[in-house]
C-alpha beads as a LAMMPS data file, in Angstrom:
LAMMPS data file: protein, C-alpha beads

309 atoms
308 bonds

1 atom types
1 bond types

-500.0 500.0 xlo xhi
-500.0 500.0 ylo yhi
-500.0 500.0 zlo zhi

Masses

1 110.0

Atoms # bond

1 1 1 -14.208 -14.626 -5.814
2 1 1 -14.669 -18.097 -5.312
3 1 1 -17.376 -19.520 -2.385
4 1 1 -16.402 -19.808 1.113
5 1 1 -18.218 -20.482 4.399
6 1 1 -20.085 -17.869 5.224
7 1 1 -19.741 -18.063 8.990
8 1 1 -15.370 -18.058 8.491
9 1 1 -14.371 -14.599 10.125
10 1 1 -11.581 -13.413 7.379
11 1 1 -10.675 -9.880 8.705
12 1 1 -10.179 -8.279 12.355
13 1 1 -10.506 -4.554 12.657
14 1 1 -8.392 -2.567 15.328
15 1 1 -9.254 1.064 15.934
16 1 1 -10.879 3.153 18.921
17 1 1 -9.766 1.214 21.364
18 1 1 -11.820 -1.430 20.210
19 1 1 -10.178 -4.849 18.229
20 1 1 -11.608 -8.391 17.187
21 1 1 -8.285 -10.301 17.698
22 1 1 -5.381 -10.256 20.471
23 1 1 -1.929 -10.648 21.099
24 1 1 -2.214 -14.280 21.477
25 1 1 -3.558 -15.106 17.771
26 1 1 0.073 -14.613 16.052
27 1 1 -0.815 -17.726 14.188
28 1 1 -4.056 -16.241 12.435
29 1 1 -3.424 -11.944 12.435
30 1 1 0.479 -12.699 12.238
31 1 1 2.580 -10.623 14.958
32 1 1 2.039 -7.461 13.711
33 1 1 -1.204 -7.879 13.411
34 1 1 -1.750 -9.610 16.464
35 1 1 0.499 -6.833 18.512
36 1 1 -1.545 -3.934 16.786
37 1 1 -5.089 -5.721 18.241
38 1 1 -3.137 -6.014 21.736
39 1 1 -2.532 -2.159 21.784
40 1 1 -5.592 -1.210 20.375
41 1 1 -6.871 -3.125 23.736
42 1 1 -4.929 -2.334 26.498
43 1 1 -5.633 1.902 25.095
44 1 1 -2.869 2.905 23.182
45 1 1 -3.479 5.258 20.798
46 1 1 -2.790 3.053 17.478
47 1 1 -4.643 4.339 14.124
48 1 1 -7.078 2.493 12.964
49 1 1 -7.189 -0.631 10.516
50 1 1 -7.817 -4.084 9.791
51 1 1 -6.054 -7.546 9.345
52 1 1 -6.927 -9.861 6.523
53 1 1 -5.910 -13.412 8.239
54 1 1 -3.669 -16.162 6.978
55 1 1 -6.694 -18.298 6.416
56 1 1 -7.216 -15.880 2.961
57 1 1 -3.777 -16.769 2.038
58 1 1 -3.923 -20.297 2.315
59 1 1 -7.386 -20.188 0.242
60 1 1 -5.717 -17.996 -1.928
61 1 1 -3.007 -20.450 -2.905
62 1 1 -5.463 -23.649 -2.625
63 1 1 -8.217 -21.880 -5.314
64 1 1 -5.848 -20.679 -7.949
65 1 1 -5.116 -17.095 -6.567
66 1 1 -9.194 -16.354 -5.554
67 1 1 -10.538 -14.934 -2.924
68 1 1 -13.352 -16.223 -0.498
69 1 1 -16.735 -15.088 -1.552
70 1 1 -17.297 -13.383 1.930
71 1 1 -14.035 -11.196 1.942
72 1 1 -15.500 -8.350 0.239
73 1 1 -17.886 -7.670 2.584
74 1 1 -15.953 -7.939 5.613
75 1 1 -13.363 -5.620 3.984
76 1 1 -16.460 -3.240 2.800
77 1 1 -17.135 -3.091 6.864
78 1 1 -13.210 -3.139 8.008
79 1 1 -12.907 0.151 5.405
80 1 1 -16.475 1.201 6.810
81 1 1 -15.272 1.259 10.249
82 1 1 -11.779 2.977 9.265
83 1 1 -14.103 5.509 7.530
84 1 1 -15.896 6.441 10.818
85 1 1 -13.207 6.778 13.153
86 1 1 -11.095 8.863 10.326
87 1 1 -13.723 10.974 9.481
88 1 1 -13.357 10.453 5.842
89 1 1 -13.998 8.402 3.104
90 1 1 -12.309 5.651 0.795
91 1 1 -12.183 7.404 -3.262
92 1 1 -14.266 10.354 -1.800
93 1 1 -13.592 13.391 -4.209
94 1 1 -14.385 16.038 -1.601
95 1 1 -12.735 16.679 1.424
96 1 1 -9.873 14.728 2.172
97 1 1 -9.696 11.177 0.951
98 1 1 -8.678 8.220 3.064
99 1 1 -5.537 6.466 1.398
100 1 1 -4.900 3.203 2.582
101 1 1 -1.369 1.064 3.150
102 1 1 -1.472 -2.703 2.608
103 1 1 1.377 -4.216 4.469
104 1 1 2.311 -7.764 4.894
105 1 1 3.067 -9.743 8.316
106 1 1 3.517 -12.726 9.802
107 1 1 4.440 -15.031 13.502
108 1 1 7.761 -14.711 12.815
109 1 1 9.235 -11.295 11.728
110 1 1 10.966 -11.219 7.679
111 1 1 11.752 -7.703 7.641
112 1 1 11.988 -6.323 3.793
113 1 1 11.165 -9.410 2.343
114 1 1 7.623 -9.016 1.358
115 1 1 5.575 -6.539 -0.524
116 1 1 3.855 -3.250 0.919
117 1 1 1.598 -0.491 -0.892
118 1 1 1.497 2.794 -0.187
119 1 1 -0.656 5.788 -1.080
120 1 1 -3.360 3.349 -2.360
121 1 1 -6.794 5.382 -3.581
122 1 1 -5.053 7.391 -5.299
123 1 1 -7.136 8.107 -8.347
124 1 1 -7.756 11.066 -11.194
125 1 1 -10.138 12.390 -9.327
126 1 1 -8.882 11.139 -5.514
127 1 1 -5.720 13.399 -6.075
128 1 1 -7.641 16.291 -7.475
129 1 1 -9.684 16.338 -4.347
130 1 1 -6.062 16.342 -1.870
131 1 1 -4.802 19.017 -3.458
132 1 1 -8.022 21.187 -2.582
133 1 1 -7.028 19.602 1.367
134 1 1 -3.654 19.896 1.571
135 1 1 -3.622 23.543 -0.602
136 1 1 -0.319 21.950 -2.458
137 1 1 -0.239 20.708 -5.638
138 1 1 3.127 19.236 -6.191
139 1 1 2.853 17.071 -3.117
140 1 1 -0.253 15.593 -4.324
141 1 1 0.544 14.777 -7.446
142 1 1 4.103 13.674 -6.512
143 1 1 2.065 11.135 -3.948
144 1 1 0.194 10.074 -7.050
145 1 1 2.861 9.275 -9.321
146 1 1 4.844 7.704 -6.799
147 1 1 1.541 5.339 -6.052
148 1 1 1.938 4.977 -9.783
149 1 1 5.274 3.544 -10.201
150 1 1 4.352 1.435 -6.681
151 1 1 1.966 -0.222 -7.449
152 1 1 3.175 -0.597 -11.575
153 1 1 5.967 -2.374 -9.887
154 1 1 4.482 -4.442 -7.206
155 1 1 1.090 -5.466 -7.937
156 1 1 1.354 -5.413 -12.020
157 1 1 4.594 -6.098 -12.471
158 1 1 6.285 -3.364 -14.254
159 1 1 9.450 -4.102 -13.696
160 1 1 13.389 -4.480 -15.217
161 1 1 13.339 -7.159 -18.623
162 1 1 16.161 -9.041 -18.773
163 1 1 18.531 -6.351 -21.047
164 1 1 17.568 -3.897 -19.090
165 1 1 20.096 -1.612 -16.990
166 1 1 17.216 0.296 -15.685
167 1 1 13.819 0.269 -13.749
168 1 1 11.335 0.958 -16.301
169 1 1 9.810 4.033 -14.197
170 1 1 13.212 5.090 -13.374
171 1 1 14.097 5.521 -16.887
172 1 1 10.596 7.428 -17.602
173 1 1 11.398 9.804 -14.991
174 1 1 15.717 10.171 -16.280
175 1 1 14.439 10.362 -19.940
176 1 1 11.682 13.162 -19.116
177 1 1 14.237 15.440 -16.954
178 1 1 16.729 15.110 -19.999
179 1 1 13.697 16.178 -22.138
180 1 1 13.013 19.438 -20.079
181 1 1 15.892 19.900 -18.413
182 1 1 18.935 19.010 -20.592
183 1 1 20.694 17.376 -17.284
184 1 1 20.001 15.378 -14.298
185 1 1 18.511 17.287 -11.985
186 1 1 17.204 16.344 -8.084
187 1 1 13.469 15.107 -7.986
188 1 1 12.342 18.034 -5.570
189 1 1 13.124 20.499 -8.487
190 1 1 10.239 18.830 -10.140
191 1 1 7.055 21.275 -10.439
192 1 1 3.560 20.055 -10.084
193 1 1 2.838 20.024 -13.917
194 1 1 6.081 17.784 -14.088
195 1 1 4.445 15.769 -11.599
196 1 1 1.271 15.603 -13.956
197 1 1 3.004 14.598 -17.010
198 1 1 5.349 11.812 -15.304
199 1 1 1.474 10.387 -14.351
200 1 1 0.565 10.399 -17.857
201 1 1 3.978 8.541 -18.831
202 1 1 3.877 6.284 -15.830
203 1 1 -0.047 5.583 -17.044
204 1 1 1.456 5.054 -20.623
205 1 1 4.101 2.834 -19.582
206 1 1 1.752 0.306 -17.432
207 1 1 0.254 -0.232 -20.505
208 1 1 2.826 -0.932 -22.672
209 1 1 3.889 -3.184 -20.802
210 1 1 0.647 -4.883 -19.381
211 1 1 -2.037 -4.021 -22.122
212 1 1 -4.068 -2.939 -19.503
213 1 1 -4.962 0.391 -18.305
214 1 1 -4.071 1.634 -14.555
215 1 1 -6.790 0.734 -12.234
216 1 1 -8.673 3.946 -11.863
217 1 1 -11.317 2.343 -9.078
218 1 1 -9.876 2.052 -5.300
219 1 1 -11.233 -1.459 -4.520
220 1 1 -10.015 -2.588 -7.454
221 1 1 -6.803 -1.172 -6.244
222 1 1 -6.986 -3.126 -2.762
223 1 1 -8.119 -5.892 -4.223
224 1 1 -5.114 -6.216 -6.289
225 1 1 -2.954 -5.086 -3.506
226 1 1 -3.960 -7.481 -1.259
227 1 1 -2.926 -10.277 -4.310
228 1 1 0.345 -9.014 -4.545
229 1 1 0.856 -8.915 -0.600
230 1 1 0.003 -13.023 -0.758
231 1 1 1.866 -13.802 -3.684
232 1 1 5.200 -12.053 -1.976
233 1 1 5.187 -15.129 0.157
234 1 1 6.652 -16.848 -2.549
235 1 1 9.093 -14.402 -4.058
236 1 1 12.746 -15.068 -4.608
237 1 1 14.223 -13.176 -1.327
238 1 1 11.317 -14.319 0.879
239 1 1 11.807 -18.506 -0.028
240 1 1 15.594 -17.626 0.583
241 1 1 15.225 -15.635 4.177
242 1 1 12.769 -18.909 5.206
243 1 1 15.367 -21.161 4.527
244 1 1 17.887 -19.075 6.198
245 1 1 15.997 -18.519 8.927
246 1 1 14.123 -21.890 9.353
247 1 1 10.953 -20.320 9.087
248 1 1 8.160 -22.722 7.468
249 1 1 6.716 -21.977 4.127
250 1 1 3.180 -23.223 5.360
251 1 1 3.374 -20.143 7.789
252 1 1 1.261 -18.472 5.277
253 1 1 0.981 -14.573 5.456
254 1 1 -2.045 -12.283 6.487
255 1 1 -2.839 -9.115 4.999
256 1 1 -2.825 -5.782 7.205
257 1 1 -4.027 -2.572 6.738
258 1 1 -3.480 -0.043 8.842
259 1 1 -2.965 3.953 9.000
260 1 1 0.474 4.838 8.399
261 1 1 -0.102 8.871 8.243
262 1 1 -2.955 11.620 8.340
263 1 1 -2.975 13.958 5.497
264 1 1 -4.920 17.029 6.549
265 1 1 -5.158 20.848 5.489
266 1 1 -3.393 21.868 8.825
267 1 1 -0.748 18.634 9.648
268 1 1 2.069 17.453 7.373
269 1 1 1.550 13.729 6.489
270 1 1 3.777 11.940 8.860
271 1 1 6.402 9.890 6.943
272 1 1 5.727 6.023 6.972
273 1 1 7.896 3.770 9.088
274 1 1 10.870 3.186 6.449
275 1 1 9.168 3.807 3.165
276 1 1 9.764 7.134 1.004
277 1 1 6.670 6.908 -0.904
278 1 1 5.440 9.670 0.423
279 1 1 7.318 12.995 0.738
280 1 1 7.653 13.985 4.489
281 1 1 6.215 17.620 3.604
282 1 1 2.778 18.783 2.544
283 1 1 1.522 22.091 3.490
284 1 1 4.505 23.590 5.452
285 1 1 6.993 22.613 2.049
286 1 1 6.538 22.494 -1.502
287 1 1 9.829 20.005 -1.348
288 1 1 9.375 16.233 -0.848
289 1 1 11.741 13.728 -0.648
290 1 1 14.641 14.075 -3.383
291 1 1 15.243 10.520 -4.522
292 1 1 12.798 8.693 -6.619
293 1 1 10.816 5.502 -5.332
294 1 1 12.337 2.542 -6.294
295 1 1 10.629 -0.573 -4.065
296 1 1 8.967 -0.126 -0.772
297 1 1 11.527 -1.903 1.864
298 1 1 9.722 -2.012 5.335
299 1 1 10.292 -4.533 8.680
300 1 1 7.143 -6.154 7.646
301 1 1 6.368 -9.763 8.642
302 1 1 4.261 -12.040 6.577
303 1 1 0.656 -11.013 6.878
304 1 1 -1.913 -8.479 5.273
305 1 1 -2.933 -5.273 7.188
306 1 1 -4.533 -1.845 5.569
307 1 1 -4.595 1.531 7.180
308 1 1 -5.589 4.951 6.181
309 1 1 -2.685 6.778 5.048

Bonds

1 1 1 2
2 1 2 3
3 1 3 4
4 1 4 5
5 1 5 6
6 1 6 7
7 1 7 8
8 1 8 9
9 1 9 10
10 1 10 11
11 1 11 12
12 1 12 13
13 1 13 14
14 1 14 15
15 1 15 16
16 1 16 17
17 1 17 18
18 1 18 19
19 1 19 20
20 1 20 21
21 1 21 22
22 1 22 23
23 1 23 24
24 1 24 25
25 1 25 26
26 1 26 27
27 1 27 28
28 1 28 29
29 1 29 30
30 1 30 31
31 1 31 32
32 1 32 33
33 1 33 34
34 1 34 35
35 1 35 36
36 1 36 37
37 1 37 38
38 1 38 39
39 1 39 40
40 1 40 41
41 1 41 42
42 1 42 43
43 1 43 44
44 1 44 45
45 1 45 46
46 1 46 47
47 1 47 48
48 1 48 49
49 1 49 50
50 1 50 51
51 1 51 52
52 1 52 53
53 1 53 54
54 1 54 55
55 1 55 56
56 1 56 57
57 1 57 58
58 1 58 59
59 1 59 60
60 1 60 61
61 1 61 62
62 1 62 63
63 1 63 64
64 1 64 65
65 1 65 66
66 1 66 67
67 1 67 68
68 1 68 69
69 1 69 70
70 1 70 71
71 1 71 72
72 1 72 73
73 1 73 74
74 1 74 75
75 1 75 76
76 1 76 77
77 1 77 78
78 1 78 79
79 1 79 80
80 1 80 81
81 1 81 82
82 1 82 83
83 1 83 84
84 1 84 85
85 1 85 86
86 1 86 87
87 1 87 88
88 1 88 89
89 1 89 90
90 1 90 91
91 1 91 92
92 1 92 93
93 1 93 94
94 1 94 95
95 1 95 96
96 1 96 97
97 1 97 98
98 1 98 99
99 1 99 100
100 1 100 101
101 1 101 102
102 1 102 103
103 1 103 104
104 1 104 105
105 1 105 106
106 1 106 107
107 1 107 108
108 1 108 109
109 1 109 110
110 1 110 111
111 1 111 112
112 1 112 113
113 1 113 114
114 1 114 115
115 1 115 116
116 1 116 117
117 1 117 118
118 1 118 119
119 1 119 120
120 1 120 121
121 1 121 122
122 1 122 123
123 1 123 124
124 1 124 125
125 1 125 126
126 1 126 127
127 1 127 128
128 1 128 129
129 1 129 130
130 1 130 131
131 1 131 132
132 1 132 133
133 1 133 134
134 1 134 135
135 1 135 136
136 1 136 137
137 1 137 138
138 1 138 139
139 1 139 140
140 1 140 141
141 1 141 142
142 1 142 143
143 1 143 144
144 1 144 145
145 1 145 146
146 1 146 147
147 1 147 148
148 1 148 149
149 1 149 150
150 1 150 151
151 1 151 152
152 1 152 153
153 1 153 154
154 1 154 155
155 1 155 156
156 1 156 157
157 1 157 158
158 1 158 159
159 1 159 160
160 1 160 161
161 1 161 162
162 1 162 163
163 1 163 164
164 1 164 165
165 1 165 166
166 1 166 167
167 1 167 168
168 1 168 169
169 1 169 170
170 1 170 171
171 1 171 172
172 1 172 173
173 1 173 174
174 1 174 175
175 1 175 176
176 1 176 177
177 1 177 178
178 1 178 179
179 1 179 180
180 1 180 181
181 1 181 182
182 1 182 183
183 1 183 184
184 1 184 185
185 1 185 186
186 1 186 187
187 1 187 188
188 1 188 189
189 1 189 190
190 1 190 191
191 1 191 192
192 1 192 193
193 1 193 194
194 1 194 195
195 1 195 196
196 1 196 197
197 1 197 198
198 1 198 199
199 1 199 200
200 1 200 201
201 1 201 202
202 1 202 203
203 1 203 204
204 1 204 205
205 1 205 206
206 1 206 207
207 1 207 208
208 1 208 209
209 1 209 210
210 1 210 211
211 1 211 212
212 1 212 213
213 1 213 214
214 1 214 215
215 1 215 216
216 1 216 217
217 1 217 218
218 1 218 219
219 1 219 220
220 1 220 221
221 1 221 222
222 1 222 223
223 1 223 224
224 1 224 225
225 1 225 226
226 1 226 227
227 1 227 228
228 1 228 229
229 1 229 230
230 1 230 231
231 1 231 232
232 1 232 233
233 1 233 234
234 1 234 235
235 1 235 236
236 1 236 237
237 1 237 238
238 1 238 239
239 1 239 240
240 1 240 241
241 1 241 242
242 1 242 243
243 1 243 244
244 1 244 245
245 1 245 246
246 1 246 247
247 1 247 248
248 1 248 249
249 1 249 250
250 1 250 251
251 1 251 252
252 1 252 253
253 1 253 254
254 1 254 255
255 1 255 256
256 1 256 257
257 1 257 258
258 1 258 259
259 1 259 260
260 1 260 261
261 1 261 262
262 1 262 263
263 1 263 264
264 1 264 265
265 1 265 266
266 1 266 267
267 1 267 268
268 1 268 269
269 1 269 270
270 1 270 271
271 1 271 272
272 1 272 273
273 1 273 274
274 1 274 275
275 1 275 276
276 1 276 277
277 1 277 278
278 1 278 279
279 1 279 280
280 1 280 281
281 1 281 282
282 1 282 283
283 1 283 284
284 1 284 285
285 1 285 286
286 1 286 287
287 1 287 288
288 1 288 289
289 1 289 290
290 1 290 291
291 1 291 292
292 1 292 293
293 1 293 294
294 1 294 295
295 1 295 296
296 1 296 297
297 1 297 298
298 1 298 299
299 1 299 300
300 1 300 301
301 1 301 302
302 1 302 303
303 1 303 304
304 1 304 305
305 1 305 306
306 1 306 307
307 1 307 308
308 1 308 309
């Protein structure tokens, strides 16, 4: 991370009906983020989170895809204060884990066009520890490999070559049923050790294609999450919906996180807005969702926000 005035405040928390920012700063926590602050204020119950302001992505772009020096440490306390409110912990192994969304917003609303993570802290040992919580061991791994072929897509760019009929991970996932099952075959059929190996191939694939290994560590997770939230801003169908739309490119996106569901031993995670990252069972079904993840679509604007999943 590059250096940055120490004194610039780059992330507004929400949570407890307490928030830094308010409805009227659009311009700096974009309008989700701004609208989540304005709840948080007037006492709705709204889940806890933080916004990482358009400021970061206009330093981003300006310093060659860097971050301010002082970011990490206001997102250590933004994850800090998520932490205390949740009652759990960001890559703790015992108990149940806090996962995190990064979603994108901005002033003006581009629903779908920009990037969101789900299931992020996810880890070898992250998903060992939710299966202890949520006493099921499909859904936990199936939220892991789904965070897999997420975030392979989104943040590290495993994605279709030119030549190629297929998503990578989709093909992974058709070549491994023909494998086992000799047929196509719906994705809640798939056991918990099918679950494990498609991690393992997903794991593979990333690097084939990247030479790098899957990030194992949860901040370096958000870190690169938050990246791939900013660089959106400038992908294909975004440019093309801000010329459409009139909207200015300079309108630079924050970066929001914010709690999307609560996985706990006695509550099935809530499903997430649009997304089917997650399965909308945990404990009360060994079934999740039947159709494989693809791309997250959501109505997010154009700024960065993280919750606890």
């Amino acid at each position: 991370m590059a250096k940055a005035s120490k004194s610039t405040k780059y992330v507004y928390t929400w949570g407890n009906k307490k928030a830094d920012g308010d409805g009227s700063m659009k311009a700096l926590l974009g309008g989700k983020g701004a609208n989540l602050a304005e709840m948080t204020r007037i006492g709705l119950p709204v889940p806890p989170g933080f916004t990482i302001t358009t400021e970061v992505c206009t330093y981003y772009y300006a310093h060659r895809k860097t971050y301010p020096t002082e970011l990490q440490r206001q997102m250590e306390a933004g994850v800090a204060n998520m932490e205390k409110i949740m009652g759990t912990k960001f890559g703790s192994t015992s108990g149940t884990p806090l996962l995190v969304a990064v979603r994108s917003g901005a002033r003006d609303s581009m629903p779908g066009m920009m990037d969101t993570i789900l299931n992020l802290g996810l880890n070898d040992q992250t998903v060992l520890a939710l299966v202890k919580a949520t006493g099921n061991e499909r859904f936990a791994w199936d939220c892991y490999r789904r965070f897999i072929q997420m975030y392979g897509d989104v943040v590290l760019g495993v994605q279709k070559r030119e030549g190629e009929d297929h998503e990578p991970f989709e093909t992974v996932i058709e070549g491994f049923k023909h494998e086992k099952y000799h047929g196509d075959i719906e994705d809640s059929k798939l056991t918990a050790e099918d679950q494990q190996e498609l991690v393992k191939r997903f794991k593979a694939l990333v690097k084939e294609r990247t030479g790098k290994v899957f990030p194992n560590d949860p901040w370096d997770q958000l870190r690169g999450a938050a990246g791939a939230v900013f660089s959106s801003w400038m992908n294909d169908r975004a440019i093309v919906y801000r010329r459409k739309n009139n909207i200015p490119t300079e309108w630079e996106p924050p970066s929001t996180c914010r709690r999307w569901c609560s996985v706990t031993p006695a509550t099935p995670p809530v499903p997430v807005w649009r997304s089917r990252a997650i399965p909308r069972t945990a404990r009360t079904s060994s079934t999740a969702n039947s159709s494989s993840t693809r791309r997250a679509k959501t109505s997010s604007p154009a700024c960065a926000l993280l919750s606890p999943c």
